[in-house]
C-alpha positions in Angstrom: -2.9 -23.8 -28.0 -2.8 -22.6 -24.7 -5.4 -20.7 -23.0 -4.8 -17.7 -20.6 -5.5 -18.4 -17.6 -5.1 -16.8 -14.3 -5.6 -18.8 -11.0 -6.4 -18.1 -7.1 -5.4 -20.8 -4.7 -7.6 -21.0 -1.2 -5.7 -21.4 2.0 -7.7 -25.3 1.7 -7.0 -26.5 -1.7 -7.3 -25.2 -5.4 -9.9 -26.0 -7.2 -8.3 -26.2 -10.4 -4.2 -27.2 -11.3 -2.6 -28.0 -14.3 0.7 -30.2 -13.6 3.5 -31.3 -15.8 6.4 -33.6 -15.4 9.4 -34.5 -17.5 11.5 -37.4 -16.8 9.6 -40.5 -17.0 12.6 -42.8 -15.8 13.3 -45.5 -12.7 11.8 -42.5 -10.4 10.1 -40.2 -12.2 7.4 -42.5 -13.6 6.0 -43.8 -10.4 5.9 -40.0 -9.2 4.0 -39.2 -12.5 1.8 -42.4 -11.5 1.0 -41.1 -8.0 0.1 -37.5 -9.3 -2.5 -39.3 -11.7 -3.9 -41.7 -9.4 -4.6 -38.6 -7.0 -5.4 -35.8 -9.7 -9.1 -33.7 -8.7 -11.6 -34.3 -11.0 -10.6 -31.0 -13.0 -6.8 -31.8 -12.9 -4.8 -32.5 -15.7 -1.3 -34.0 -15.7 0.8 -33.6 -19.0 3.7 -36.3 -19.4 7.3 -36.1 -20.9 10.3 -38.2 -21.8 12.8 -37.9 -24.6 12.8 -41.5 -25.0 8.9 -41.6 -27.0 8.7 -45.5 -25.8 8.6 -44.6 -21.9 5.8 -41.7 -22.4 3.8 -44.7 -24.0 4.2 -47.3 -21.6 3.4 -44.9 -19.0 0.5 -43.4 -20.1 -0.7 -46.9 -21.2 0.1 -48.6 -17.7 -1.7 -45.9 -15.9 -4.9 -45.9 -18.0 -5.5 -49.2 -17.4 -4.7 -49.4 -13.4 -6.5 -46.1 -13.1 -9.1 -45.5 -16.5 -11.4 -43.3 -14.6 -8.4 -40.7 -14.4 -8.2 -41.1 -18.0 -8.8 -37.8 -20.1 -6.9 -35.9 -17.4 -3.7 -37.1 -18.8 -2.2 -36.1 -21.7 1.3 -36.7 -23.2 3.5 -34.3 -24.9 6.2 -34.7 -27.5 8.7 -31.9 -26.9 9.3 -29.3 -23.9 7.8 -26.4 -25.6 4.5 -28.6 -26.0 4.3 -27.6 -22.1 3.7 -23.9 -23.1 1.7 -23.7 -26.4 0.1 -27.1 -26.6 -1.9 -27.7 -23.5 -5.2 -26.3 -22.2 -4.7 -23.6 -19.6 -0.6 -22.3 -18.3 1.0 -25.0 -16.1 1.3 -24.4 -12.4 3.9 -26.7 -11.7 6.1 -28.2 -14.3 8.6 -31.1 -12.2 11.5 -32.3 -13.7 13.1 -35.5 -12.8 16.2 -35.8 -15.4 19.7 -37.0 -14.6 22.2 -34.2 -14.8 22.2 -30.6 -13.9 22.7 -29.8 -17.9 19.4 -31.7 -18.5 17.9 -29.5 -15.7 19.4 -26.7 -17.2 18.2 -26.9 -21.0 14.6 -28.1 -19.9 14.2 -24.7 -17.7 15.6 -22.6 -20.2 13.6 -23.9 -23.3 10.4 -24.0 -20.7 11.0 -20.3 -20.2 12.0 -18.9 -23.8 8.9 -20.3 -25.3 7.1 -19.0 -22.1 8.3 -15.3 -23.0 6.8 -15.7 -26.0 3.2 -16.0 -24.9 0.9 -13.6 -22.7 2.1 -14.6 -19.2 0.9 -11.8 -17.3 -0.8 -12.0 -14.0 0.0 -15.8 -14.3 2.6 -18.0 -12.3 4.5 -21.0 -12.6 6.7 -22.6 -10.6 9.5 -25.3 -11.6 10.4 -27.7 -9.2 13.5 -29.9 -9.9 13.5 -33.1 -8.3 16.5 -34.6 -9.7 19.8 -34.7 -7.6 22.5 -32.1 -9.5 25.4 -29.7 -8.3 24.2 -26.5 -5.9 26.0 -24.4 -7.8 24.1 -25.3 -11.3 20.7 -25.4 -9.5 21.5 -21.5 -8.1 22.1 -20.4 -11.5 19.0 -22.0 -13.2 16.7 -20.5 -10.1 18.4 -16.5 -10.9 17.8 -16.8 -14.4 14.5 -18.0 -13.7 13.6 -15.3 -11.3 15.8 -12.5 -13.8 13.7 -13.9 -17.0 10.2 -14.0 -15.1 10.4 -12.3 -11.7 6.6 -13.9 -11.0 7.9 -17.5 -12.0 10.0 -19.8 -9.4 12.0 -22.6 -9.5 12.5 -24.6 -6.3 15.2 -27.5 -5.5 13.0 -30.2 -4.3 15.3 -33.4 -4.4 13.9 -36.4 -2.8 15.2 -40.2 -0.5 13.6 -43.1 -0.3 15.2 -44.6 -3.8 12.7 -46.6 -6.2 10.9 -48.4 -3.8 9.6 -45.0 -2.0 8.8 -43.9 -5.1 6.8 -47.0 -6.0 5.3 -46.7 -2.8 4.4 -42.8 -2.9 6.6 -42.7 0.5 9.2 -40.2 -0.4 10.9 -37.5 1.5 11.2 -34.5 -0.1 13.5 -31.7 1.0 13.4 -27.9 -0.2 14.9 -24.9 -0.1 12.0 -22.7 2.2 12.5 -21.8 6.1 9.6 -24.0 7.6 6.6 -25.5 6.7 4.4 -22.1 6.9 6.5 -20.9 3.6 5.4 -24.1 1.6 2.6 -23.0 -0.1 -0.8 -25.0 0.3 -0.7 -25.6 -3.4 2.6 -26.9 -3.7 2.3 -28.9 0.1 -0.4 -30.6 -1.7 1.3 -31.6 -4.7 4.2 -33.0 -2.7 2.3 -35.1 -0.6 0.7 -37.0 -3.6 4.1 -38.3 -4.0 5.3 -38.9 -0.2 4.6 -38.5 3.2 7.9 -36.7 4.5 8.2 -33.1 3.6 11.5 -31.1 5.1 11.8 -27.5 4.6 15.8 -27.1 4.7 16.6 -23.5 4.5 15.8 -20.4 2.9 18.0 -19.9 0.3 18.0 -21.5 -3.0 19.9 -25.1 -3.0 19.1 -26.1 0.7 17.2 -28.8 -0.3 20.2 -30.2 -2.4 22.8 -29.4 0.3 20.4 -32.1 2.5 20.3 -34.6 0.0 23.8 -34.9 -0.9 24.5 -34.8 2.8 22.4 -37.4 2.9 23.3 -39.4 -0.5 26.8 -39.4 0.9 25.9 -41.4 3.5 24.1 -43.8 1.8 27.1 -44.4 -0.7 29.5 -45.1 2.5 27.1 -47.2 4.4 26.2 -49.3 1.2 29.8 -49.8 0.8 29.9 -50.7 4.5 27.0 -53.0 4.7 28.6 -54.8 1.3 32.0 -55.5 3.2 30.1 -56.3 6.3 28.3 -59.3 4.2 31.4 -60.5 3.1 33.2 -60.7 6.1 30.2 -62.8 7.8 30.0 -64.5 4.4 33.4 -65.2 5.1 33.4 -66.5 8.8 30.2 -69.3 7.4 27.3 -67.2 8.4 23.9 -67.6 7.3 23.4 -64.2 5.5 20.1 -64.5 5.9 19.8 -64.9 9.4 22.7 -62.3 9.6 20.7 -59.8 7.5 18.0 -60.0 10.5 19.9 -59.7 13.0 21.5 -56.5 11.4 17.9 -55.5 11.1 17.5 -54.9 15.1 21.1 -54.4 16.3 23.7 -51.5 16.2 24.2 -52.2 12.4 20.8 -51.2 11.3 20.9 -49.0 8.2 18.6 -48.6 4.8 21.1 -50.5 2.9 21.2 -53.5 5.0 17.5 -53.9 5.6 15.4 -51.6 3.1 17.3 -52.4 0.5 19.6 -55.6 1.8 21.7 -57.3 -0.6 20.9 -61.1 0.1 18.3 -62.9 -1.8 15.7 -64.2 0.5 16.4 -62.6 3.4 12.8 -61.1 3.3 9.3 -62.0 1.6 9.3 -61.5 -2.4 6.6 -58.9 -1.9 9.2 -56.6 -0.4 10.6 -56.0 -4.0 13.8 -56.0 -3.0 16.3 -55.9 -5.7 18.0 -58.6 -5.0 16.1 -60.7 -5.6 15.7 -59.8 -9.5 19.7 -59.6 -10.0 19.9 -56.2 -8.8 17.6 -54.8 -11.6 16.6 -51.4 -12.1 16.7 -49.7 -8.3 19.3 -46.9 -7.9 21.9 -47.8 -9.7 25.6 -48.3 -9.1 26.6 -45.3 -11.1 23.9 -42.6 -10.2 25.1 -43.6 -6.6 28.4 -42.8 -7.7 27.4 -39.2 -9.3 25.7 -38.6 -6.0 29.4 -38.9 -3.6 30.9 -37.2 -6.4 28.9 -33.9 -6.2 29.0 -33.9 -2.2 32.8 -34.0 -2.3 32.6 -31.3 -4.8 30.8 -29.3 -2.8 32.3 -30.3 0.4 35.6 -28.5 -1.3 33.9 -25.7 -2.3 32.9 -25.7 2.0 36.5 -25.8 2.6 35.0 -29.2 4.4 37.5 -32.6 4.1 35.0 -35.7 3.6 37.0 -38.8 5.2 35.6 -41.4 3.5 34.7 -39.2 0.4 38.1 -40.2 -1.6 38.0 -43.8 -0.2 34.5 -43.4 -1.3 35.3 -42.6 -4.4 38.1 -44.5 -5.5 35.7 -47.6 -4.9 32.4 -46.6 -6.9 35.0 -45.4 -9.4 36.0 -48.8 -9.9 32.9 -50.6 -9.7 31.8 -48.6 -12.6 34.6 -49.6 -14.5 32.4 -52.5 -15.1 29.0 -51.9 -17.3 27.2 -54.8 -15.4 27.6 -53.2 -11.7 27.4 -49.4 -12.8 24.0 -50.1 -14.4 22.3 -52.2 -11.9 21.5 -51.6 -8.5 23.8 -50.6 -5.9 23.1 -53.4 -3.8 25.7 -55.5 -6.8 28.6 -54.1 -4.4 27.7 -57.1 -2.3 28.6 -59.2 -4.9 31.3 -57.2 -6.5 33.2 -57.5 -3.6 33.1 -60.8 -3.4 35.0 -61.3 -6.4 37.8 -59.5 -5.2 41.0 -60.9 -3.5 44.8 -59.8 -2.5 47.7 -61.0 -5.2 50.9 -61.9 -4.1 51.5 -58.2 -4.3 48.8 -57.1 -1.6 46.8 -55.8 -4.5 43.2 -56.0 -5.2 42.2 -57.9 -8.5 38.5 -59.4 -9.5 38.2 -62.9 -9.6 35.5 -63.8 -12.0 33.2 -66.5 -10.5 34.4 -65.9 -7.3 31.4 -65.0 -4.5 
């Protein structure tokens, strides 16, 4: 059951924190992983998924990379297990789920079995790292604030895809006006997980507005970079040699180097996803979800997105297909090759064809 417990954070770093994190997926278990690896010796980390198998890998892939860490982590099997079941109130609960609705029912569960407990002169903050609409996010931090005024809940999306969050190099960007309204607490936290920390804005859903500016420009660059590989593809190019010489010219971009789509092109140790068959990474269909939801709020903006339809109509038919939506969005590169003009000056796929 949970003990009350009340908390004073130093200007240097607290002494004690409780942490918990739901959403144990593609990103959300190597951000659990760095919090673990980096957890004080009187830390303690409690671990979520609604799918029981990935709490269990995780919690058995980290014990034996990082035993000494051990009986600081503990794994949960429901939401309201993050309120009554764990030694002392949470002061940061991070979710990492893949739809606003997710976001939504998590908060709202976390908080109704929090109003049931002594919560006074206690606070917790919620910080939502998945990418979801502005509009959703808003709602979910005024009920928050309405249902516990001392609680928060901070939009704290993050870049840098799975191989930043392997690598504990993500950027995070939230909703506060500079870097002196980031708490020491919560600074530290963040930077257990990355090494890029951008302050966006003061009001609620800044840090979202910068990551679907941004995630918009990954979805039109990665469709630009897969076209670009066909068309040297096409002319008899070494891809490989193309793909470095992309890497220091005017074409430079994250899709074409950190996450190029050409086998070989770099060392195996560089995990690139190409070189698995496009397995796992950020997938087709999430990357799709993402230029969605900035069109979206682009309208709401009264702001016209010129690629964002052509965008669009693209991603809408990769994912058409099970196979590209669910692997990595380097596939376009292939995708794209199977496609060629009928008779009629339409596009159709051409199974086989690369």
């Amino acid at each position: 059951m949970l003990r009350h417990c009340t908390r004073h954070f130093s200007v240097a770093r607290p002494a004690l924190a409780n942490y918990g994190f739901i959403g144990l997926g593609q990103m959300g278990q190597h951000m659990a992983r760095h919090i673990y690896n980096k957890l004080d010796p009187h830390d303690k980390l409690y671990v979520y998924d609604t799918l029981p198998q990935h709490t269990q890998t995780f919690v058995e892939t980290v014990r034996q990379t990082t035993p000494e860490n051990g009986a600081q982590l503990q794994s949960l099997d429901s939401i309201a297990s993050f309120v009554h079941d764990v030694d002392a109130q949470l002061d940061y609960v991070i979710t990492m789920v893949p739809e606003g609705k997710h976001v939504k029912a998590v908060v709202q569960e976390l908080v109704e079995n929090y109003k049931k407990t002594d919560i006074s002169g206690s606070h917790t903050t919620f910080l939502d790292s998945s990418t979801i609409d502005i509009p959703t996010s808003i709602d979910i931090h005024n009920y928050v604030k309405q249902e516990i005024p001392a609680f928060d809940f901070i939009d704290t999306p993050v870049s840098g895809g799975v191989a930043g969050a392997r690598k504990g190099t993500l950027s995070f960007m939230l909703s506060r006006e500079s870097h002196d309204a980031i708490s020491p607490s919560l600074l530290q936290l963040l930077t257990k997980m990355g090494t890029n920390i951008f302050p966006c804005g003061g009001n609620h859903g800044t840090g979202l507005a910068a990551k679907l500016s941004n995630n918009y420009l990954l979805a039109v660059t990665n469709l630009a970079v897969a076209d670009s590989f066909q068309l040297a593809k096409s002319f008899g190019l070494d891809l490989k040699k193309y793909a470095l010489l992309v890497a220091v010219s005017t074409g430079k971009s994250w899709a074409s180097v950190d996450n190029c789509p050409i086998k070989g092109a770099y060392p195996s140790e560089n995990n690139l996803p190409a070189e698995v068959d496009f397995a796992g990474g950020f997938i087709t269909k999430l990357t799709r979800k993402d230029l969605v939801l900035a069109t979206q709020s682009a309208a709401v903006n009264n702001r016209f997105l010129f690629l964002g339809e052509a965008g669009k109509h693209w991603y809408d038919k990769a994912c058409e297909r099970e196979d590209i939506a669910n692997r990595d969005l380097g596939v376009l590169y292939e995708w794209l090759g199977e496609l060629e003009q009928n008779e009629n000056g339409q596009l159709v796929e051409v199974k086989g064809k690369q």
